[in-house]
Backbone atoms as SQL, in Angstrom:
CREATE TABLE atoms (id INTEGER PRIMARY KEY, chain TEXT, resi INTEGER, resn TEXT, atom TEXT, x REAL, y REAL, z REAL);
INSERT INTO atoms VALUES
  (1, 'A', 1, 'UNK', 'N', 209.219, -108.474, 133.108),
  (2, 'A', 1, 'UNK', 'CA', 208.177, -109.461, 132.977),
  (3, 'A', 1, 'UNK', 'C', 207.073, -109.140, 133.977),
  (4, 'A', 2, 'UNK', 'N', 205.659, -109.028, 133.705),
  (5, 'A', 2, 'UNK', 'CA', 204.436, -108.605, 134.505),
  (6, 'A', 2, 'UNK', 'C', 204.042, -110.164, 135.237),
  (7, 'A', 3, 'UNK', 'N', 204.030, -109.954, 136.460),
  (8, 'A', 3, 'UNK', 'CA', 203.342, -110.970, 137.474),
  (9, 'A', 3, 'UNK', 'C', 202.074, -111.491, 136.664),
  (10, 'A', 4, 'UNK', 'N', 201.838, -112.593, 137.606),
  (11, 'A', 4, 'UNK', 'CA', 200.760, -113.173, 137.231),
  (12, 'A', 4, 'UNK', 'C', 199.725, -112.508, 137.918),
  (13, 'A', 5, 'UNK', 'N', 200.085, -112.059, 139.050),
  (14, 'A', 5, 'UNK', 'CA', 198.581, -111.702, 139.745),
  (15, 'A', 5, 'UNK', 'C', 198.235, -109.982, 138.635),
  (16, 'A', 6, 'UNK', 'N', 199.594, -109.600, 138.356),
  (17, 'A', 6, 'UNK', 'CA', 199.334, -108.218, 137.398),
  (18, 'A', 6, 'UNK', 'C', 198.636, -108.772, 136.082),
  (19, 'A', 7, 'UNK', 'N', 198.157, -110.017, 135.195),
  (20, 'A', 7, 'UNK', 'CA', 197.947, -110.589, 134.567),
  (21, 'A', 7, 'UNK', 'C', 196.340, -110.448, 134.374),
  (22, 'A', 8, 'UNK', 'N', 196.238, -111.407, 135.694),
  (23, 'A', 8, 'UNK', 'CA', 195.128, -111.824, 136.274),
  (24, 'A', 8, 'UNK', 'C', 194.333, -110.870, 136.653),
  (25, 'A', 9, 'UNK', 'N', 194.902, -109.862, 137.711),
  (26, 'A', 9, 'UNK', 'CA', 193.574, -108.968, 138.113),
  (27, 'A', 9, 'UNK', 'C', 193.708, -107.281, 137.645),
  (28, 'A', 10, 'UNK', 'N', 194.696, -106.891, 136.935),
  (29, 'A', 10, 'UNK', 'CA', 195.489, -105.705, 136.641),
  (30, 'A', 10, 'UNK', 'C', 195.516, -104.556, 137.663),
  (31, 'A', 11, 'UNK', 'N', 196.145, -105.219, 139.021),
  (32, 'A', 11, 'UNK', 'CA', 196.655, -104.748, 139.766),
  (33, 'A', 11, 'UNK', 'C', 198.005, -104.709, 140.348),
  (34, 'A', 12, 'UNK', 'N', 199.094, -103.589, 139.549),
  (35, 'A', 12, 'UNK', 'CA', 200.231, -103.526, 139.439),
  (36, 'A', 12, 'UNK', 'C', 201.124, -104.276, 141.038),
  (37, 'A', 13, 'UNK', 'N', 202.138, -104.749, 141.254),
  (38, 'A', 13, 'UNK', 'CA', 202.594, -104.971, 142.530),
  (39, 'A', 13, 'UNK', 'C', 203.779, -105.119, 142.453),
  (40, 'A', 14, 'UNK', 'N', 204.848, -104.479, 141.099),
  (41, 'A', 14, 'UNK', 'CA', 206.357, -104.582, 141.639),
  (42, 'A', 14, 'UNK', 'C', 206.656, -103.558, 140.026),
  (43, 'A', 15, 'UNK', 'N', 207.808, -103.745, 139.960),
  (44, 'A', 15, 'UNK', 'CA', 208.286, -102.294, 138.981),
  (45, 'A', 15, 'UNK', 'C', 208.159, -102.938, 137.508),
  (46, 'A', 16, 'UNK', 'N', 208.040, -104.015, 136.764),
  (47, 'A', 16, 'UNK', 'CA', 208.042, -104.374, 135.867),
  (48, 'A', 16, 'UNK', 'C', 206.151, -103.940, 135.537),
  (49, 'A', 17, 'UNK', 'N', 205.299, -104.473, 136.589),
  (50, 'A', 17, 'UNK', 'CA', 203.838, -104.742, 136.288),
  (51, 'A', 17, 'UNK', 'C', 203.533, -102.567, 136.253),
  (52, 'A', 18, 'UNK', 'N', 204.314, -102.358, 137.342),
  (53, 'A', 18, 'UNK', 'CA', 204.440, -100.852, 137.103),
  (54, 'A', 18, 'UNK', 'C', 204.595, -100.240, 136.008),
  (55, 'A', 19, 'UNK', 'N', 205.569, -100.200, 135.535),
  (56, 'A', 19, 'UNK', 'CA', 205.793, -100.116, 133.698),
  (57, 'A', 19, 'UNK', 'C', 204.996, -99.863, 133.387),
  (58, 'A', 20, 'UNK', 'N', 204.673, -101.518, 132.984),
  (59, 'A', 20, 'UNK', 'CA', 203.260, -102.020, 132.034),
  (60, 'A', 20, 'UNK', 'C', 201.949, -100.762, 132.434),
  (61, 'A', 21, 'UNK', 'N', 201.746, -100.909, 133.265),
  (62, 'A', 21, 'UNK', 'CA', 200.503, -99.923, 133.646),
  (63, 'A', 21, 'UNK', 'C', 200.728, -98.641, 133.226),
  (64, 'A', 22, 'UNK', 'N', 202.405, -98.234, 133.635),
  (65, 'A', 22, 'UNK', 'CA', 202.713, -96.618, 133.494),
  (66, 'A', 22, 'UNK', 'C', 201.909, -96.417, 131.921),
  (67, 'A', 23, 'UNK', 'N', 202.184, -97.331, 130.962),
  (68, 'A', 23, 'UNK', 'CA', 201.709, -96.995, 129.264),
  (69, 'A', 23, 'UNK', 'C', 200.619, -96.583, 129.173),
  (70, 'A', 24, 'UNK', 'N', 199.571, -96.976, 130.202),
  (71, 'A', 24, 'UNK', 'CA', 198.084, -96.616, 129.949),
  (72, 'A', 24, 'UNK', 'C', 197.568, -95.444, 131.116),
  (73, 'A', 25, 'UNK', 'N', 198.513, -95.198, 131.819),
  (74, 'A', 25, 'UNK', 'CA', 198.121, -94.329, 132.787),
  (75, 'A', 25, 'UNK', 'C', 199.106, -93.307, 133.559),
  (76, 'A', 26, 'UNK', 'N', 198.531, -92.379, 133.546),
  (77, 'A', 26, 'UNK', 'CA', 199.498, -91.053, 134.383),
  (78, 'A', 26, 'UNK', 'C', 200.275, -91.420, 135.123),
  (79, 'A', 27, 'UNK', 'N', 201.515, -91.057, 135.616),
  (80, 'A', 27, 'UNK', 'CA', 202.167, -91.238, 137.135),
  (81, 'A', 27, 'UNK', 'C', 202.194, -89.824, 137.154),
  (82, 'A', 28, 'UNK', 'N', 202.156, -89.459, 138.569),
  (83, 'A', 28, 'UNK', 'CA', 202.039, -88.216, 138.946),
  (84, 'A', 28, 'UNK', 'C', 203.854, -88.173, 139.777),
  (85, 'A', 29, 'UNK', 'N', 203.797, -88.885, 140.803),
  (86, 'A', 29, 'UNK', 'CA', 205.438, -89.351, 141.177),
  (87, 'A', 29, 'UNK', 'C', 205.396, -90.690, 141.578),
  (88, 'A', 30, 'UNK', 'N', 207.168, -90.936, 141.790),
  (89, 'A', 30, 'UNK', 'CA', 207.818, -92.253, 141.928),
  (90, 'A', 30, 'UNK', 'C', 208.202, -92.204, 143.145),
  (91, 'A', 31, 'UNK', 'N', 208.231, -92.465, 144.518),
  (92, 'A', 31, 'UNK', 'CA', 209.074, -92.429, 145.474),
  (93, 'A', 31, 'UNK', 'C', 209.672, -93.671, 146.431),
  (94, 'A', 32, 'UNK', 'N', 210.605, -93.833, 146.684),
  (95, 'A', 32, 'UNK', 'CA', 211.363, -94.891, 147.515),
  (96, 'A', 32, 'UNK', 'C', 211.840, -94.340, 148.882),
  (97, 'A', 33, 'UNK', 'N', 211.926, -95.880, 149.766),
  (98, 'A', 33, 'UNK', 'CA', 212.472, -95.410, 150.990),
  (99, 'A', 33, 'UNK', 'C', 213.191, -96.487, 151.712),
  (100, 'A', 34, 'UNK', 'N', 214.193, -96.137, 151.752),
  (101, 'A', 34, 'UNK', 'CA', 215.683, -97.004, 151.957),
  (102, 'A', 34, 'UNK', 'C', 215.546, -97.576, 153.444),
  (103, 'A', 35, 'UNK', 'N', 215.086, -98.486, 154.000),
  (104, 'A', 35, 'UNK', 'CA', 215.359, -99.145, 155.800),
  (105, 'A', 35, 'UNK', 'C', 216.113, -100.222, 155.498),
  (106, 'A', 36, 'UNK', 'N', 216.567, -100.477, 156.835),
  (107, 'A', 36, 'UNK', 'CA', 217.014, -101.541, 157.236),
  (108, 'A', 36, 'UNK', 'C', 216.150, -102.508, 157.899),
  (109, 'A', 37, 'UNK', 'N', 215.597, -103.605, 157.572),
  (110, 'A', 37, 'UNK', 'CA', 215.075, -104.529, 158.587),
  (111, 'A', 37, 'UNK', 'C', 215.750, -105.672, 159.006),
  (112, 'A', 38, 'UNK', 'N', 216.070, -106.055, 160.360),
  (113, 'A', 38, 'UNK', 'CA', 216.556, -107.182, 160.921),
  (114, 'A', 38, 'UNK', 'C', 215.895, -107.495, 161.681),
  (115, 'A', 39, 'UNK', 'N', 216.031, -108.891, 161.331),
  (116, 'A', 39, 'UNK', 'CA', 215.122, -110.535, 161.394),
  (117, 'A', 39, 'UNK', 'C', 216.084, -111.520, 161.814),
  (118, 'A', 40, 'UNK', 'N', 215.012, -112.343, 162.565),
  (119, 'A', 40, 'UNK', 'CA', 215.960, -113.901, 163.302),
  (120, 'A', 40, 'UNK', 'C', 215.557, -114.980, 162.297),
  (121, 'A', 41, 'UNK', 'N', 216.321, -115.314, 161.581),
  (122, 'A', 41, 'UNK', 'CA', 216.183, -116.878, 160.676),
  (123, 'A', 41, 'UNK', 'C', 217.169, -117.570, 161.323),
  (124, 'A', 42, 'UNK', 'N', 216.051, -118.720, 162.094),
  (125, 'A', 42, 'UNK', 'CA', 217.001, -119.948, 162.636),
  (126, 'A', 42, 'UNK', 'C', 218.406, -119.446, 163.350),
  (127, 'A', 43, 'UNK', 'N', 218.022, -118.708, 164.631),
  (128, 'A', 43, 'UNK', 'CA', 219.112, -118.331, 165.554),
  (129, 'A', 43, 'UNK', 'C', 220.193, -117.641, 164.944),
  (130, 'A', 44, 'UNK', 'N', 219.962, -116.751, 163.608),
  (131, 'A', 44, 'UNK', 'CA', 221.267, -116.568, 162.808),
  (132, 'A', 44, 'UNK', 'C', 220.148, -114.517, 162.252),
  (133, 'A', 45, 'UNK', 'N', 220.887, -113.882, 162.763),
  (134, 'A', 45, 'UNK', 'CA', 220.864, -112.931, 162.486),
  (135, 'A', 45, 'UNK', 'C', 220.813, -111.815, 161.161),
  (136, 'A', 46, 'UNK', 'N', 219.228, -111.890, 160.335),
  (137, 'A', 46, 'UNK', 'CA', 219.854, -111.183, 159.417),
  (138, 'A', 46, 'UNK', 'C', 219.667, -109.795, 159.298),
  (139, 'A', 47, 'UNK', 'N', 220.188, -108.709, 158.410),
  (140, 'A', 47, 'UNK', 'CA', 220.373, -107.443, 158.525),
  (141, 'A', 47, 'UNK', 'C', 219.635, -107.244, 156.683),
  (142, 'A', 48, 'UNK', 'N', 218.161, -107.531, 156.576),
  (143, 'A', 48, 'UNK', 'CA', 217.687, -107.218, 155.356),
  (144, 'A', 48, 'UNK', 'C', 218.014, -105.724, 154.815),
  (145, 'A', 49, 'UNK', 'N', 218.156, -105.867, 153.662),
  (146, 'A', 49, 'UNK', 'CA', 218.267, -104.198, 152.926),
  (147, 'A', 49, 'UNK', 'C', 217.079, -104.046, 152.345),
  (148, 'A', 50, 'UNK', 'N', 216.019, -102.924, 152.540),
  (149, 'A', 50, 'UNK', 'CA', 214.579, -103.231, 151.684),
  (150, 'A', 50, 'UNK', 'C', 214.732, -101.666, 151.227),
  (151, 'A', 51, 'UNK', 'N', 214.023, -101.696, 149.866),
  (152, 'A', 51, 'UNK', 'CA', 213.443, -100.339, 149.003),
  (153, 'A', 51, 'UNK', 'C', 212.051, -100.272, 148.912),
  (154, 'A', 52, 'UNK', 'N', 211.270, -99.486, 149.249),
  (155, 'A', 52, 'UNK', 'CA', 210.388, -99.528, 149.681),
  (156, 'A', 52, 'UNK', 'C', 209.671, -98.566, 148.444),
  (157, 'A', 53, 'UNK', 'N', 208.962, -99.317, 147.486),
  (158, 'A', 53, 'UNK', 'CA', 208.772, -98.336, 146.192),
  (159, 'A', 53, 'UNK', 'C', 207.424, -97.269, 146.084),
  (160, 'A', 54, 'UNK', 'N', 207.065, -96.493, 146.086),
  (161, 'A', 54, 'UNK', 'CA', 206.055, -96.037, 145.772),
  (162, 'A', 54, 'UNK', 'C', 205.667, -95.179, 144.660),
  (163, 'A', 55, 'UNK', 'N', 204.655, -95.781, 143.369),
  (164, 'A', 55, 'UNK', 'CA', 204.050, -95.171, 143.032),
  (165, 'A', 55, 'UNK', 'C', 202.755, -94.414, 142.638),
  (166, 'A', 56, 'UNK', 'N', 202.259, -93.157, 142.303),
  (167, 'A', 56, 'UNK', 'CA', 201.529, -92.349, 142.661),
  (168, 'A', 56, 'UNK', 'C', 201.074, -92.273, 141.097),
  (169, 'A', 57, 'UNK', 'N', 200.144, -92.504, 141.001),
  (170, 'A', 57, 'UNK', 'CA', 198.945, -92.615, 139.789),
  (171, 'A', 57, 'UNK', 'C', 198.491, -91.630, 139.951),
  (172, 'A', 58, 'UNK', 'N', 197.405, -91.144, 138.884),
  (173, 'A', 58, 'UNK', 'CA', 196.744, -90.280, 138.594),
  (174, 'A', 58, 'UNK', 'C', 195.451, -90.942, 139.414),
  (175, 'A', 59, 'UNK', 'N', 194.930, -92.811, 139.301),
  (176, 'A', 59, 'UNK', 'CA', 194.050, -93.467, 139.665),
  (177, 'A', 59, 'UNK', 'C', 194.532, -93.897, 140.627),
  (178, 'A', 60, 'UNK', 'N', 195.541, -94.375, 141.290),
  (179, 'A', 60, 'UNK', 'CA', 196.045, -95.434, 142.330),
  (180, 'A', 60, 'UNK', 'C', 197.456, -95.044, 142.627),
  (181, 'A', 61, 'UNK', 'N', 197.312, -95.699, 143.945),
  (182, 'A', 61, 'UNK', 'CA', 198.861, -95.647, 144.646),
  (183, 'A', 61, 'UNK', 'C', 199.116, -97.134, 144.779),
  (184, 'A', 62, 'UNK', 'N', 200.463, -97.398, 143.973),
  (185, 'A', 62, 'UNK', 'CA', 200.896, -98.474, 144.581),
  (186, 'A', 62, 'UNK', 'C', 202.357, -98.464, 144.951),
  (187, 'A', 63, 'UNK', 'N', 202.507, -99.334, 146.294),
  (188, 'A', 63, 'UNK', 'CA', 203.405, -99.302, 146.738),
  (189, 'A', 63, 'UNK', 'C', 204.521, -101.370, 146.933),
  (190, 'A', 64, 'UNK', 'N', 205.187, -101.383, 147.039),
  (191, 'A', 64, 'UNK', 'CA', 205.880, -102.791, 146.589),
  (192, 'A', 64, 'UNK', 'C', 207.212, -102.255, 147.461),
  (193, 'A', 65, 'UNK', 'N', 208.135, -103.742, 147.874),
  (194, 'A', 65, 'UNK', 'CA', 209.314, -103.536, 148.511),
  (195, 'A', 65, 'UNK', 'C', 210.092, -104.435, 147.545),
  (196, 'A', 66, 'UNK', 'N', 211.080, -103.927, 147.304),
  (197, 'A', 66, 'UNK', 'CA', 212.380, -105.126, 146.919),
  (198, 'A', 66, 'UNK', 'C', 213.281, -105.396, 148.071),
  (199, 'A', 67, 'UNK', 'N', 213.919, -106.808, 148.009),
  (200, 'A', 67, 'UNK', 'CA', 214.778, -106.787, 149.005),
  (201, 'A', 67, 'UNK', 'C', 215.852, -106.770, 148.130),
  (202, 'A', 68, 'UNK', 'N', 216.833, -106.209, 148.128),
  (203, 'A', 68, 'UNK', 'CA', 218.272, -105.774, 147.371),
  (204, 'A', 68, 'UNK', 'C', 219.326, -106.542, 147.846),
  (205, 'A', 69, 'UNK', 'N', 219.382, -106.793, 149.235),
  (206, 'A', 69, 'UNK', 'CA', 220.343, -107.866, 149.481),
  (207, 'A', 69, 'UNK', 'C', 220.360, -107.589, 150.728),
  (208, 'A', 70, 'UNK', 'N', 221.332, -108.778, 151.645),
  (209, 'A', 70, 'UNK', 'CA', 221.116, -109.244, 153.149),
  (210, 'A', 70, 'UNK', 'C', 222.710, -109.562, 153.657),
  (211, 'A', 71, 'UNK', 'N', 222.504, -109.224, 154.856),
  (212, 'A', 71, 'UNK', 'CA', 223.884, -109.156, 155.795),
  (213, 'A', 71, 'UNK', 'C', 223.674, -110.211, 156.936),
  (214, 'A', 72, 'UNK', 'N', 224.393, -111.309, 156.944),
  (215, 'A', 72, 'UNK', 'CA', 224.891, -112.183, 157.672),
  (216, 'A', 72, 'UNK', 'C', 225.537, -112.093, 158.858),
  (217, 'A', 73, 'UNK', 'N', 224.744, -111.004, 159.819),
  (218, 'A', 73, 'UNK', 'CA', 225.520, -110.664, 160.658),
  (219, 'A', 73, 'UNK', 'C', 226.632, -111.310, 161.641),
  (220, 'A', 74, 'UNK', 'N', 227.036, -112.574, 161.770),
  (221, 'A', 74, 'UNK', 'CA', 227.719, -113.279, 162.307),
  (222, 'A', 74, 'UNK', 'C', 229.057, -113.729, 161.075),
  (223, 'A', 75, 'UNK', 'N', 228.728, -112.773, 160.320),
  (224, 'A', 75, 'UNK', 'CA', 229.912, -113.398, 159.216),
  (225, 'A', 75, 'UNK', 'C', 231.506, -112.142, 159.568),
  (226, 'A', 76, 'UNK', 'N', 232.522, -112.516, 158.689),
  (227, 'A', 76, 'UNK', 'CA', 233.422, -111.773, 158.927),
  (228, 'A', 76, 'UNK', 'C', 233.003, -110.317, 158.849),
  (229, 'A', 77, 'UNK', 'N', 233.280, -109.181, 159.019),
  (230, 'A', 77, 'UNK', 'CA', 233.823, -107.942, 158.473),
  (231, 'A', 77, 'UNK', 'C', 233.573, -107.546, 156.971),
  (232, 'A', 78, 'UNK', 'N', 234.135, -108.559, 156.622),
  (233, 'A', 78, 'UNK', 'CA', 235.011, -108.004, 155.203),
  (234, 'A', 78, 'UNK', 'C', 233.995, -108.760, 154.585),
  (235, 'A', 79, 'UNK', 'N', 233.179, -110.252, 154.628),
  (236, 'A', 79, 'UNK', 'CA', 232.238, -110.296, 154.056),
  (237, 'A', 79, 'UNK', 'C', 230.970, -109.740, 153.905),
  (238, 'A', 80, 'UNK', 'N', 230.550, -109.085, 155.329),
  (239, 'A', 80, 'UNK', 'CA', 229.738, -108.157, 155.481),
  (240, 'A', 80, 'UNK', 'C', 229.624, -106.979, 155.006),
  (241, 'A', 81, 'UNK', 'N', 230.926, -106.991, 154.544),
  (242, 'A', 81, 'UNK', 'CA', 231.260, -105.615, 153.634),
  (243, 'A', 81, 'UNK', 'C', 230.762, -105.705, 152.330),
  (244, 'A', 82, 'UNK', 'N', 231.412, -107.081, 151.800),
  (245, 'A', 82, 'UNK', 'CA', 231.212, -107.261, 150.210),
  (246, 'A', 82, 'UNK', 'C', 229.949, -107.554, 150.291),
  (247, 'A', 83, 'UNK', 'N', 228.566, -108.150, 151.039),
  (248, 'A', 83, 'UNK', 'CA', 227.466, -108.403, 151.187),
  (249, 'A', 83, 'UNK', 'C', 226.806, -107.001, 150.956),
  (250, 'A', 84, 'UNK', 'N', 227.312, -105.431, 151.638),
  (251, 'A', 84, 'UNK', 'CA', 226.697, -104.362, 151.568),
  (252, 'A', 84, 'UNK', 'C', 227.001, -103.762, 149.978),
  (253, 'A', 85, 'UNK', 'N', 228.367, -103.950, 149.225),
  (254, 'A', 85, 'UNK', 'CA', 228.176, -103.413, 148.057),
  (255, 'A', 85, 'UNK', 'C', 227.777, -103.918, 147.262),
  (256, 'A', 86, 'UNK', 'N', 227.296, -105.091, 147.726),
  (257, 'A', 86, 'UNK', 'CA', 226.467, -106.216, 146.330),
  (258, 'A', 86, 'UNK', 'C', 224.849, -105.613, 146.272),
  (259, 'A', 87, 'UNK', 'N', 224.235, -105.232, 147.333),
  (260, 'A', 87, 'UNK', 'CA', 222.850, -104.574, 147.592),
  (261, 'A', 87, 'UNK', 'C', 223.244, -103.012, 146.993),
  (262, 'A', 88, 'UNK', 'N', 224.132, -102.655, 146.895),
  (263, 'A', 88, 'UNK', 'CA', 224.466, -101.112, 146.800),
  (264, 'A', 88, 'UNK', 'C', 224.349, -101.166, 144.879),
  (265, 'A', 89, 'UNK', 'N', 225.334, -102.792, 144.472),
  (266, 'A', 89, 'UNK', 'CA', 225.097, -102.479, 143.239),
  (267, 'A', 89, 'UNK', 'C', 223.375, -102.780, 142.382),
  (268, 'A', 90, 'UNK', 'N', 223.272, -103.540, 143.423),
  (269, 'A', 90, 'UNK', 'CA', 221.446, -103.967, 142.922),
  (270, 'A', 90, 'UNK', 'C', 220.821, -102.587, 143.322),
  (271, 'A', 91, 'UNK', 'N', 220.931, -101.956, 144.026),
  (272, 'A', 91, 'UNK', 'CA', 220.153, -100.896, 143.773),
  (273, 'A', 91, 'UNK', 'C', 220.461, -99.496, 143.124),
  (274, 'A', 92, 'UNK', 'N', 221.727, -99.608, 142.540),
  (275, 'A', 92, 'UNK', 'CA', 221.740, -98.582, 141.684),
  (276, 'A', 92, 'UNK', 'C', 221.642, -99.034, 140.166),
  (277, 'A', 93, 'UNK', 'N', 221.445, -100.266, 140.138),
  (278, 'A', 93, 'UNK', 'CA', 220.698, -100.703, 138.830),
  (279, 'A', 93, 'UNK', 'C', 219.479, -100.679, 138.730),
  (280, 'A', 94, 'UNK', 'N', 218.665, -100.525, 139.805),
  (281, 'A', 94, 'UNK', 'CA', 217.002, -100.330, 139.764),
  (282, 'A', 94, 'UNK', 'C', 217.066, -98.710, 139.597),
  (283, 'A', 95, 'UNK', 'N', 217.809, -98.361, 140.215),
  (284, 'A', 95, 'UNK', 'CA', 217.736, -96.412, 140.162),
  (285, 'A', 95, 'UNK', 'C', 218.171, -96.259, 138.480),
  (286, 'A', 96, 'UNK', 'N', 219.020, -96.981, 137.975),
  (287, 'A', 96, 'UNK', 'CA', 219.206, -96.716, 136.455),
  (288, 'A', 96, 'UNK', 'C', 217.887, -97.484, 135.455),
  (289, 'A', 97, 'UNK', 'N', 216.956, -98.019, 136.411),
  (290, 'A', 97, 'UNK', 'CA', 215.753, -98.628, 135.212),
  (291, 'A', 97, 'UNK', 'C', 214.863, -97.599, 135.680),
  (292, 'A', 98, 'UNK', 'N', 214.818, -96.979, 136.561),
  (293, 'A', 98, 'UNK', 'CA', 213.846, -95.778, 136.314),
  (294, 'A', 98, 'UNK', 'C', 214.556, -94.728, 135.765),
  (295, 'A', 99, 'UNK', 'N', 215.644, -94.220, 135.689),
  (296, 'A', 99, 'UNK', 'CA', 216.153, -92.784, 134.822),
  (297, 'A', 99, 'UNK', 'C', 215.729, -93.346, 133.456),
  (298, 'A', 100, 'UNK', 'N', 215.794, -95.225, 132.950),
  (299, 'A', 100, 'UNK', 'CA', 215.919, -95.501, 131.140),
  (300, 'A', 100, 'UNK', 'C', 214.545, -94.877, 131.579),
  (301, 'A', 101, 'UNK', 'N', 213.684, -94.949, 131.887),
  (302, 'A', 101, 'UNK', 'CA', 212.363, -95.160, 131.865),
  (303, 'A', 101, 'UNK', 'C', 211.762, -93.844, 131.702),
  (304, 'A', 102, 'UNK', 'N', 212.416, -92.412, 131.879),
  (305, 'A', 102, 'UNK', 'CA', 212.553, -91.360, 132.539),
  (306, 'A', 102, 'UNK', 'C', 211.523, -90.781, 133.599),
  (307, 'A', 103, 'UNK', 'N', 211.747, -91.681, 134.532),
  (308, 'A', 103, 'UNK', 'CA', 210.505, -91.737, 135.670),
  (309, 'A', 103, 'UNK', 'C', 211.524, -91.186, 136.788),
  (310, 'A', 104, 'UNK', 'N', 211.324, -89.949, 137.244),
  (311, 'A', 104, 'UNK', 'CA', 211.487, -88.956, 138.573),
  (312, 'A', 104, 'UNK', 'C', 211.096, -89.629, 139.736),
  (313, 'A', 105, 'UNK', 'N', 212.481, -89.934, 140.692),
  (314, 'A', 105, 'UNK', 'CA', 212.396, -90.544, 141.740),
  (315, 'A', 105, 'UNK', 'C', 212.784, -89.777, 142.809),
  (316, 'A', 106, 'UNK', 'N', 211.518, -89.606, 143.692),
  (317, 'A', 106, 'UNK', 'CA', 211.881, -88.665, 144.701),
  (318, 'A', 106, 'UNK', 'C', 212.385, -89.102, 145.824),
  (319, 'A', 107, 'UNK', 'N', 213.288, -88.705, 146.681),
  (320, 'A', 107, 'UNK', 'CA', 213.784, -89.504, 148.139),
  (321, 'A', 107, 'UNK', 'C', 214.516, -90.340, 148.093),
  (322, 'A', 108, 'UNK', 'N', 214.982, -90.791, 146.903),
  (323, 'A', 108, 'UNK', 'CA', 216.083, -91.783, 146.983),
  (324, 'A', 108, 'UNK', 'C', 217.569, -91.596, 147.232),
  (325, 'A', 109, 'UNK', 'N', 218.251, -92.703, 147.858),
  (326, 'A', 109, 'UNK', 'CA', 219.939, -92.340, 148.261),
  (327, 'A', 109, 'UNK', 'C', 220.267, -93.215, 147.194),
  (328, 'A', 110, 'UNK', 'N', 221.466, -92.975, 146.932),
  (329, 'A', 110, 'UNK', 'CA', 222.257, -93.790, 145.883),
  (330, 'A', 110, 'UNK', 'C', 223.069, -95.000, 146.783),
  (331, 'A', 111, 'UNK', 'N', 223.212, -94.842, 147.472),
  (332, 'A', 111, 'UNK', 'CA', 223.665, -96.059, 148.303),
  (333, 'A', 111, 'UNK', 'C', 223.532, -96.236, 150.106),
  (334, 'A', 112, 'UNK', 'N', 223.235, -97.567, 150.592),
  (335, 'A', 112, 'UNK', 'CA', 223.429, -98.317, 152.003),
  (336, 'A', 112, 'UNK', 'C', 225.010, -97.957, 152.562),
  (337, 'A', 113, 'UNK', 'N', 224.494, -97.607, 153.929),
  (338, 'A', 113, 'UNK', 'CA', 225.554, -96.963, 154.488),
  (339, 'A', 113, 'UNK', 'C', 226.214, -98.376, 155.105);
């Protein structure tokens, strides 16, 4: 589904409005970049997972982050665990909507360590 602001001003800003645009215009490449960011929400520690998307137009670069999922750092072990393969499976379902798509993704890991 294409954003509203992709609607409104047809300036792509996440992978769906990406798409949409890819139909009318070149991509030259796709590239991502896997960090970790941790943040204080309300004295409680979180451990964000972000993908950091970039693509490379023939006209424009745009670039967009997903957050894939988040670690509770004060939680058990073992939930912190199941918290990391739940982001691991969200992002190898975004890595499988760009292969349907057959869009070449450079720099990407298949999974959060």
């Amino acid at each position: 589904m294409r954003s509203i602001s992709y609607l409104l001003t047809g300036e792509p800003s996440c992978f769906a409005d990406c798409v949409d645009y890819l139909s009318d215009n070149e991509l030259i490449r796709a590239t991502v970049e896997l960090k970790n960011d941790d943040t204080t929400n309300q004295q409680i520690l979180i451990g964000r997972r972000l993908g950091d998307f970039t693509w490379h137009f023939r006209n424009r670069v745009v670039t967009y982050h997903e957050e894939v999922g988040g670690i509770v750092l004060t939680e058990s072990p073992g939930r912190q665990q199941k918290s990391l393969e739940n982001a691991n499976r969200r992002l190898e379902r975004r890595l499988r909507d760009f292969e349907h798509f057959g869009i070449d993704l450079e720099g990407h890991e298949a999974r959060f360590e």
